[in-house]
Backbone as JSON Lines, residues from 0, in Angstrom:
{"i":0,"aa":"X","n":[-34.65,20.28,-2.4],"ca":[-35.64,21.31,-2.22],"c":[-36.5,21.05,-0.98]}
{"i":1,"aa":"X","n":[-36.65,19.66,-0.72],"ca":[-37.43,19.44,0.7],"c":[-36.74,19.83,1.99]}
{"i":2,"aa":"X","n":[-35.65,19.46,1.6],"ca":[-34.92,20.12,3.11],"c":[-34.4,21.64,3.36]}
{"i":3,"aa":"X","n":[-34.5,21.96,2.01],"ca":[-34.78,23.71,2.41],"c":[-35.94,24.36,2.71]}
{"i":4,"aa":"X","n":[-37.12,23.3,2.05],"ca":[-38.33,24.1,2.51],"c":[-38.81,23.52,4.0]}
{"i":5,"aa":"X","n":[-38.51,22.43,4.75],"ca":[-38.42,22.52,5.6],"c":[-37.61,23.23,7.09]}
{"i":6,"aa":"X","n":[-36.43,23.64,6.21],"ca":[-35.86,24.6,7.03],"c":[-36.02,25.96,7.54]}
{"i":7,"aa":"X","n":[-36.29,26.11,6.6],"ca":[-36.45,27.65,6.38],"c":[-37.64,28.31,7.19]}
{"i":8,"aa":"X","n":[-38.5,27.66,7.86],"ca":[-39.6,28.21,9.13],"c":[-38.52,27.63,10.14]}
{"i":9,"aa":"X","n":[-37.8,27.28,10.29],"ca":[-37.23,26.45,11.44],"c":[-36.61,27.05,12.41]}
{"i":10,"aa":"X","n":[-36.67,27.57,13.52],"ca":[-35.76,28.18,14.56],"c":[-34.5,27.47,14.7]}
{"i":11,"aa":"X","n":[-34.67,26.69,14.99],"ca":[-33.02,25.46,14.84],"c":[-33.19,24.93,13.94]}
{"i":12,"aa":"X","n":[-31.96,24.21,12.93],"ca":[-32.11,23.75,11.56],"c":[-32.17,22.12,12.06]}
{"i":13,"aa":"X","n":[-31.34,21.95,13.01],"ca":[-31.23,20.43,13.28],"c":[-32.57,19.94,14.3]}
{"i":14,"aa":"X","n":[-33.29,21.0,14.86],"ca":[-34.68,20.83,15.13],"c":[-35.85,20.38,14.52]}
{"i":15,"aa":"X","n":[-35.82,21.11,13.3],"ca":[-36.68,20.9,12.48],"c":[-36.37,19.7,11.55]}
{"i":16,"aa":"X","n":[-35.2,19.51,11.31],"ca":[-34.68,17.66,10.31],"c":[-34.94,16.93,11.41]}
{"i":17,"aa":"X","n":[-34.8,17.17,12.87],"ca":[-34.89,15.82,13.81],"c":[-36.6,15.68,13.76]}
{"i":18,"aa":"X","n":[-37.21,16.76,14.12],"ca":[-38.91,16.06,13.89],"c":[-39.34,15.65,12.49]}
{"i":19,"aa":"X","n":[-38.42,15.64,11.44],"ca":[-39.08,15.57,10.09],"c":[-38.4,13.86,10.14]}
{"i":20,"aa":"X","n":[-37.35,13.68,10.47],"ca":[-36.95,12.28,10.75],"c":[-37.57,11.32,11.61]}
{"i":21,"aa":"X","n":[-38.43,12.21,12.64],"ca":[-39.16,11.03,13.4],"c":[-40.58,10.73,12.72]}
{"i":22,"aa":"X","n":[-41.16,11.81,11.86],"ca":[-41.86,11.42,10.99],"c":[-41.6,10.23,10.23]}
{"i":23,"aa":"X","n":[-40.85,10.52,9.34],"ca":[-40.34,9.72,8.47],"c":[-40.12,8.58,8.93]}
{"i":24,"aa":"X","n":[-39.5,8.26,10.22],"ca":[-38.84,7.21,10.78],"c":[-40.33,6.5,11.66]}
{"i":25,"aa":"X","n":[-41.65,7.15,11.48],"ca":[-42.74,6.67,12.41],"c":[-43.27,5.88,11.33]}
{"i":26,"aa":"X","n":[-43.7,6.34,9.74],"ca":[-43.98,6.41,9.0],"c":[-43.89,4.61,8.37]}
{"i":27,"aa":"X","n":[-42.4,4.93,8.31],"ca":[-41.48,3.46,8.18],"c":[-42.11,2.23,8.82]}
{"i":28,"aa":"X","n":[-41.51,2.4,9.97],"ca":[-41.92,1.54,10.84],"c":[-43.07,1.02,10.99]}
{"i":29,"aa":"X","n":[-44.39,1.86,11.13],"ca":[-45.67,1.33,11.07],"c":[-46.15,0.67,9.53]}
{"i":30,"aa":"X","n":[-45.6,1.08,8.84],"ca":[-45.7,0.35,7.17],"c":[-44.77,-0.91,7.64]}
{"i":31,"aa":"X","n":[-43.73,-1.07,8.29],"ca":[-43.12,-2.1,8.09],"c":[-43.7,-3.64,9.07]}
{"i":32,"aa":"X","n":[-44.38,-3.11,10.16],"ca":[-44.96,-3.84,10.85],"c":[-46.34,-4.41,10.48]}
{"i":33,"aa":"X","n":[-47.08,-3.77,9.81],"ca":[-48.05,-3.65,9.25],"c":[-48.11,-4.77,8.02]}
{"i":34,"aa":"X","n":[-47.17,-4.71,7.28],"ca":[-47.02,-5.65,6.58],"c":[-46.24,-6.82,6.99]}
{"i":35,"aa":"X","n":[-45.51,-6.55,8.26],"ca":[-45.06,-7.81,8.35],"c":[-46.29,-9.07,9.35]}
{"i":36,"aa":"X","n":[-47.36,-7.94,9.82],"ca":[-48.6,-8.31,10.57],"c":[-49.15,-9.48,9.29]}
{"i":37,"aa":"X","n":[-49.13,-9.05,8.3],"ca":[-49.39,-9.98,7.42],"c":[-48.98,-11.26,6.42]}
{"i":38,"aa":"X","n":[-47.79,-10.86,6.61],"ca":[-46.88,-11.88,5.61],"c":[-46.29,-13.22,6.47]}
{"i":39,"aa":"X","n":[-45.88,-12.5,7.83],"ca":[-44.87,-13.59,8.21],"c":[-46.11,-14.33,9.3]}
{"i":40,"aa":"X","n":[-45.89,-15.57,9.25],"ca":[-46.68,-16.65,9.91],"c":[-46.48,-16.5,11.9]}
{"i":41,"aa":"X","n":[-46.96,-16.67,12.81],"ca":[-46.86,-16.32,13.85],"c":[-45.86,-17.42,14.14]}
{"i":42,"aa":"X","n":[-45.33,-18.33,14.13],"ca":[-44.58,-19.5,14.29],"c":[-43.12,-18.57,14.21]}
{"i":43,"aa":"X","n":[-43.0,-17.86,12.99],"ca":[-41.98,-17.33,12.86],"c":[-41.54,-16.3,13.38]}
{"i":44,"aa":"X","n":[-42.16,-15.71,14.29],"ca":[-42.22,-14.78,15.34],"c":[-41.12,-15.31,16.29]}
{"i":45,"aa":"X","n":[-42.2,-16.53,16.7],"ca":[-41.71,-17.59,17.85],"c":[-40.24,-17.89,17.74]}
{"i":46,"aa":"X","n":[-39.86,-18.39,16.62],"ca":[-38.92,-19.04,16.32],"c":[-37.64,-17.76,16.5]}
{"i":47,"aa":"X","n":[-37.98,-16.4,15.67],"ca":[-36.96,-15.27,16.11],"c":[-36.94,-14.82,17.02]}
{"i":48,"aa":"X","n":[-37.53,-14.47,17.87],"ca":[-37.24,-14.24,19.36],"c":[-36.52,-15.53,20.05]}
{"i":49,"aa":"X","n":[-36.82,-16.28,19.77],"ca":[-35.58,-17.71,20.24],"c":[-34.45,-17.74,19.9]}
{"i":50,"aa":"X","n":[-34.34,-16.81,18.74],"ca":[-33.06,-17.08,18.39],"c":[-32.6,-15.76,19.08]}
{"i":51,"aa":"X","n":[-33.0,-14.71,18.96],"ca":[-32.07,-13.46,19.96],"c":[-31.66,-14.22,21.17]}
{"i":52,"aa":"X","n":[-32.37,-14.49,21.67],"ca":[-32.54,-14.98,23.34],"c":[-31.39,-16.19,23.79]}
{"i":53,"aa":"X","n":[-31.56,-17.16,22.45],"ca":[-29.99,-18.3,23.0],"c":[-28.92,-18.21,22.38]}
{"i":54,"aa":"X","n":[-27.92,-18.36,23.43],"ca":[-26.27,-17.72,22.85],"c":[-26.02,-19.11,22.12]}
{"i":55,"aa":"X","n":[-24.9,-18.97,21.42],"ca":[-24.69,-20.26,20.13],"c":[-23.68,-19.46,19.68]}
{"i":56,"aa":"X","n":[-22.86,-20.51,19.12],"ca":[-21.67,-20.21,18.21],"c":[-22.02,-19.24,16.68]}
{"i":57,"aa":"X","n":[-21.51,-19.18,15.84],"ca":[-21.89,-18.8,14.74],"c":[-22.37,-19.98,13.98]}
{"i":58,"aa":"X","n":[-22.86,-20.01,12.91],"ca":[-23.69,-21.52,12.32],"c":[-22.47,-21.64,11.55]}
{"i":59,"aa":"X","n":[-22.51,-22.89,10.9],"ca":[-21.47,-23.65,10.41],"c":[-20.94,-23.44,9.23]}
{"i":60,"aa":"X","n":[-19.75,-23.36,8.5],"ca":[-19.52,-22.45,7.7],"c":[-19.05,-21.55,7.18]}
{"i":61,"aa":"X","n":[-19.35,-20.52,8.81],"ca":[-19.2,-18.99,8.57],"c":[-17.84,-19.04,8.36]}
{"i":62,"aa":"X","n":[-17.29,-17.85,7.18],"ca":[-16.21,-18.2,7.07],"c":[-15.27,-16.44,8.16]}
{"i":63,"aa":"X","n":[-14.16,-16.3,8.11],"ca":[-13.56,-15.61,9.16],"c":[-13.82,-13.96,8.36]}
{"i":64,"aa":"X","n":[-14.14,-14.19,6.81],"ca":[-14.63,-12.63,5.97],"c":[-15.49,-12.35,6.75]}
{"i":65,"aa":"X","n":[-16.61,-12.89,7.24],"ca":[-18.26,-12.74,7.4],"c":[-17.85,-12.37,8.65]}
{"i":66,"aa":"X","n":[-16.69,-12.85,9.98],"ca":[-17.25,-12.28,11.27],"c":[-16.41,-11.06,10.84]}
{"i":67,"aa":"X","n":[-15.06,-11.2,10.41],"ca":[-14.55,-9.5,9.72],"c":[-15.18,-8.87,9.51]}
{"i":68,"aa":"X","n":[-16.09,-8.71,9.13],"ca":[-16.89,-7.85,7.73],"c":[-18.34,-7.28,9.29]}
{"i":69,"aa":"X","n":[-18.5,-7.77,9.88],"ca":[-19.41,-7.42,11.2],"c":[-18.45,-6.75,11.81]}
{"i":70,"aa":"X","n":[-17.28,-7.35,12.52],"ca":[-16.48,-5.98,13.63],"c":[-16.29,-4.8,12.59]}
{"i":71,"aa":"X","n":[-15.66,-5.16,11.71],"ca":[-15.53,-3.66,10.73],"c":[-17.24,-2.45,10.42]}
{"i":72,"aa":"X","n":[-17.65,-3.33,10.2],"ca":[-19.49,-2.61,9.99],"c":[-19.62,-2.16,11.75]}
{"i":73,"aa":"X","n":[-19.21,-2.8,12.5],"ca":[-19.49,-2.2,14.14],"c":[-18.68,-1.18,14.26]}
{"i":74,"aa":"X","n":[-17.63,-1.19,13.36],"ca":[-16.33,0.14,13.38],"c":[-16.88,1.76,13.19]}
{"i":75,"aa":"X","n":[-18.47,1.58,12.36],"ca":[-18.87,2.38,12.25],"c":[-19.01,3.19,13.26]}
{"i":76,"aa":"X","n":[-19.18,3.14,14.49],"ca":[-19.68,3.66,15.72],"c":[-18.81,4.39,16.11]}
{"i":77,"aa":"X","n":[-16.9,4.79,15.53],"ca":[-16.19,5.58,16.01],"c":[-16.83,6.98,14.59]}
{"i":78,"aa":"X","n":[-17.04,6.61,13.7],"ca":[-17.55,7.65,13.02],"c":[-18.85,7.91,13.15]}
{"i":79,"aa":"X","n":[-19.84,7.38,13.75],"ca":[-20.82,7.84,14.45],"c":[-20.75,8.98,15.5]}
{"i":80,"aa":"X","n":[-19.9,8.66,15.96],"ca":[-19.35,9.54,17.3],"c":[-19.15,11.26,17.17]}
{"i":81,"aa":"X","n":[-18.81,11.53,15.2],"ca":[-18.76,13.05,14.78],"c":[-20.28,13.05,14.51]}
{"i":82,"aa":"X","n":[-21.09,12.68,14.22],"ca":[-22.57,13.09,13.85],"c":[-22.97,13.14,15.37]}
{"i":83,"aa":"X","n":[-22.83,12.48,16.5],"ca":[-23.42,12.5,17.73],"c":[-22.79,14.26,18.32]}
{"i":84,"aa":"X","n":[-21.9,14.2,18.41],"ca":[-20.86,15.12,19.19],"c":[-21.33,16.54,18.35]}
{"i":85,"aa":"X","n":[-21.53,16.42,17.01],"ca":[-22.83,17.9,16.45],"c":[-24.25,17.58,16.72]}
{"i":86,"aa":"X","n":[-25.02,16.91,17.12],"ca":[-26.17,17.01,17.57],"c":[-26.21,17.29,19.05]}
{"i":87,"aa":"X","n":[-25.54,16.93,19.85],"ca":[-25.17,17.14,21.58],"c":[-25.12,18.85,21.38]}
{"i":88,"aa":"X","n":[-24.0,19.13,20.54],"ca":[-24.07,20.32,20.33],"c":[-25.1,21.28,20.08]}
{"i":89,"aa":"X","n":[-26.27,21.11,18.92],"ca":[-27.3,21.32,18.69],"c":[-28.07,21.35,19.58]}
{"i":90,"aa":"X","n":[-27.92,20.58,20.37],"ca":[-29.62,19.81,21.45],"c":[-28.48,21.61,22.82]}
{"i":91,"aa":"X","n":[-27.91,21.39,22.76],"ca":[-27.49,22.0,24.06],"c":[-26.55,21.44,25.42]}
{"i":92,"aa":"X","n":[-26.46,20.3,25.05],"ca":[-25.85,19.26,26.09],"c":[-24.5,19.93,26.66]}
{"i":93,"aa":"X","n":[-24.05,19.96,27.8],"ca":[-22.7,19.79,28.09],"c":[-22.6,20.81,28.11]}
{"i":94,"aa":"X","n":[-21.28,21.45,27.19],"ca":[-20.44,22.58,26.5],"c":[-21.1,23.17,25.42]}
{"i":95,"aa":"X","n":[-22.05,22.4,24.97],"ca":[-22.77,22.8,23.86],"c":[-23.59,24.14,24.38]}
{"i":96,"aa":"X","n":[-24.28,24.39,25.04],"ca":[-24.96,25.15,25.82],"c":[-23.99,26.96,25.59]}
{"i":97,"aa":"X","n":[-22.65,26.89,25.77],"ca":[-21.79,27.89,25.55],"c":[-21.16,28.14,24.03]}
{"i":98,"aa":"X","n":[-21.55,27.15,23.35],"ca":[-21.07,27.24,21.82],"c":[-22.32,27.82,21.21]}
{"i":99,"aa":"X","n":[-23.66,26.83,20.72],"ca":[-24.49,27.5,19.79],"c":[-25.06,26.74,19.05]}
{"i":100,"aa":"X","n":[-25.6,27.41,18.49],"ca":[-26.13,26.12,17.25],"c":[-26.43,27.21,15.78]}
{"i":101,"aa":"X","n":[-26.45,26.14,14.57],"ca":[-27.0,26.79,13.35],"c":[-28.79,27.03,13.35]}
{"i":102,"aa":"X","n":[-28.59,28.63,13.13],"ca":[-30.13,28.9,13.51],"c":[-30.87,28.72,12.03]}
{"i":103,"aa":"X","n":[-32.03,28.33,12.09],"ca":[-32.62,28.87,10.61],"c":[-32.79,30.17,10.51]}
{"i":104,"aa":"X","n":[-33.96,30.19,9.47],"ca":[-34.26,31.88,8.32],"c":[-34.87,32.87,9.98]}
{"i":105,"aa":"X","n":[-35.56,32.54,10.28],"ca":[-36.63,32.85,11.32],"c":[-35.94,32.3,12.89]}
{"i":106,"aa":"X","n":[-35.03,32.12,12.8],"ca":[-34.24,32.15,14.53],"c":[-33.4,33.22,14.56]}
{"i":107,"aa":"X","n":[-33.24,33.07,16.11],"ca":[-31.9,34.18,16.33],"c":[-30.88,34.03,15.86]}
{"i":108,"aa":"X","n":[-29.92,35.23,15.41],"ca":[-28.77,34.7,15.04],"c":[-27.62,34.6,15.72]}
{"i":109,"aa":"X","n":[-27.56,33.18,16.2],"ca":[-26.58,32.92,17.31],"c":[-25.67,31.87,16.41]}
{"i":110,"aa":"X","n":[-24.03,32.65,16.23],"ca":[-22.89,32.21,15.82],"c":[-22.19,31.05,16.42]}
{"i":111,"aa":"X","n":[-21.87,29.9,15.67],"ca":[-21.25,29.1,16.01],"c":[-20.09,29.4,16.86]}
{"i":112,"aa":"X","n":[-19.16,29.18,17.85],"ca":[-17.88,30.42,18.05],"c":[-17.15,28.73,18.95]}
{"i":113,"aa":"X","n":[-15.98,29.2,18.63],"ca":[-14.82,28.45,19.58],"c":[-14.25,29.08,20.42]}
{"i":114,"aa":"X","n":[-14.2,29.06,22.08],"ca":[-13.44,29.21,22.39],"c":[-12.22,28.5,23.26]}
{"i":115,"aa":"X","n":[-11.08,28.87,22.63],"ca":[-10.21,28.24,22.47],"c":[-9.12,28.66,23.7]}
């Protein structure tokens, strides 16, 4: 029901979920920093940024599931690629610009169309 009632004033549908996501996604973040302003000791700050920063093997152990199990989770990014390639679309990018987008209640009604 939230994402219809947010739609439904919306001139573009994927307009109106992308600012409701940066809400959401501002929202997050400042709760998450906020508390981490408090919990984690400044030492440990120190110590993780050291670790982004120096290259090193994997720690000892790791067995060959665990680096599997990361390239496969990075595999995600070829199916990322259909959620990107409809928002390009949406935003206007490219070819998108001659296709269209899904309008809401209150936009024009401009048809998705292929041409082929």
């Amino acid at each position: 029901m939230l994402v219809v009632v947010l739609t439904m004033p919306a001139k573009k549908v994927s307009r109106a979920l992308e600012l409701a996501n940066w809400i959401m996604v501002g929202i997050i973040l400042a709760f998450l920093i906020l508390i981490t302003l408090f919990i984690v000791p400044p030492s440990r700050f120190v110590s993780g940024i050291a670790g982004f920063l120096t290259p090193a093997l994997p720690p000892h152990g790791t067995e060959a599931a665990s680096i599997g199990g990361l390239v496969g989770f990075a595999a995600i990014a070829s199916g990322m690629n259909w959620y990107l390639t409809g928002h390009y679309r949406d935003k206007g990018y490219g070819m998108g610009s001659r296709v269209g987008y899904i309008a809401g209640l209150r936009g024009e009604r401009q048809a998705i169309r292929s041409r082929v």
